[in-house]
N, C-alpha and C positions, 0 to 999 in steps of 0.2 A: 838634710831631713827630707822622707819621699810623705809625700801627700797617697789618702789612698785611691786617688780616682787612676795616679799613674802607674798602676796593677795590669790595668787593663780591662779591669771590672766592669761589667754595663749590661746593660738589662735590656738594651734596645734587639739582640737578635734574640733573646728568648720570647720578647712580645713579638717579635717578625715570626717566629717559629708558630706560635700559638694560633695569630692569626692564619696563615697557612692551613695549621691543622683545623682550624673551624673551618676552612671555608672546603676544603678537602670531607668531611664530615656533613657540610649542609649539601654538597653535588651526591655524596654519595646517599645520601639520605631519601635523596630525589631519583636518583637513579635506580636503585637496584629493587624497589617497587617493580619498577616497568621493565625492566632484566628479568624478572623473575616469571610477571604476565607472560612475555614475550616467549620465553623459553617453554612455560607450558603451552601457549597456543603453537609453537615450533611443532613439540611433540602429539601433537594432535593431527598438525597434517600429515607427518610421517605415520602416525595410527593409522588413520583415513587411506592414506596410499597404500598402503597393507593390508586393507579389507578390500581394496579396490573388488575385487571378485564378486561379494556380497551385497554392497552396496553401489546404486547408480550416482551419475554426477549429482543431481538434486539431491539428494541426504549426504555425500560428503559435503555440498555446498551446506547446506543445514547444521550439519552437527561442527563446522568451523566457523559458521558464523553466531550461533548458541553458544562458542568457546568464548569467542569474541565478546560478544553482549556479556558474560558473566565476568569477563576481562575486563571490563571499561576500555578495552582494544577499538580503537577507530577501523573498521575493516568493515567494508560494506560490499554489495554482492560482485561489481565489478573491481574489489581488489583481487577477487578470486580467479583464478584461473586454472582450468581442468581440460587436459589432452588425452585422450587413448589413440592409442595407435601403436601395430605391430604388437601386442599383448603388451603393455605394458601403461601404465598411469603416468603423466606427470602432473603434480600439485605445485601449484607457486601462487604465494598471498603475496604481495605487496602493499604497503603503508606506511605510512609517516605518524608520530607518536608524537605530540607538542608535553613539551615538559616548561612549567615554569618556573622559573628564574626572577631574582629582584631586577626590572628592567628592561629583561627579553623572555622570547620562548623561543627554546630549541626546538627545532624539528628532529627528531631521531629516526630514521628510516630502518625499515625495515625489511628483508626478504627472506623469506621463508620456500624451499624449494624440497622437493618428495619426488624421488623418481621409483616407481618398484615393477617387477613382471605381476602380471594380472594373472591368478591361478582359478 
């Protein structure tokens, strides 16, 4: 006579699975927030670096640091950094993004880099 536990039946990996997927779900919940800030402040300084022509370093330093402040982006005036030379722009933001977590905070780093000719 089989008993039915000796099926193989059990329930302990579809709770392993589930928690997995919560916790898979609480990271991403947290993350792609600041994925998303981060990718528009990206494409801002690539903007920036493309007007390079029209605009001087102070307003590109302006108009990525207003992207920022509207971002809740940690990026202050010495994350910025602006070169011309030989006709051409480079833009690179660097920072670090604290995300928290039950226990720690991540730091999430970040760089952001625009290189374009100046027309």
């Amino acid at each position: 006579m089989r008993l039915r536990r000796e099926r193989g039946e059990g329930q302990l990996g579809c709770l392993v699975g589930l928690i997995f997927l919560a916790i898979g779900i609480f990271v991403a919940w947290k993350m792609i927030p600041v994925k998303v800030k981060a990718a528009e402040l990206r494409q801002m300084v690539v903007d920036e670096a493309k007007s390079a022509g029209t605009h001087n370093d102070g307003k590109i330093r302006d108009f990525i640091l207003n992207k920022a402040r509207e971002n809740d982006l940690p990026v202050s005036e010495e994350n910025i950094k602006i070169s011309r030379a030989h006709a051409e722009i480079i833009v690179d933001v660097e920072y670090d993004v604290p995300i928290q977590f039950p226990g720690f905070v991540y730091k999430w780093h970040q760089h952001h880099h625009a290189q374009n000719p100046i027309f």
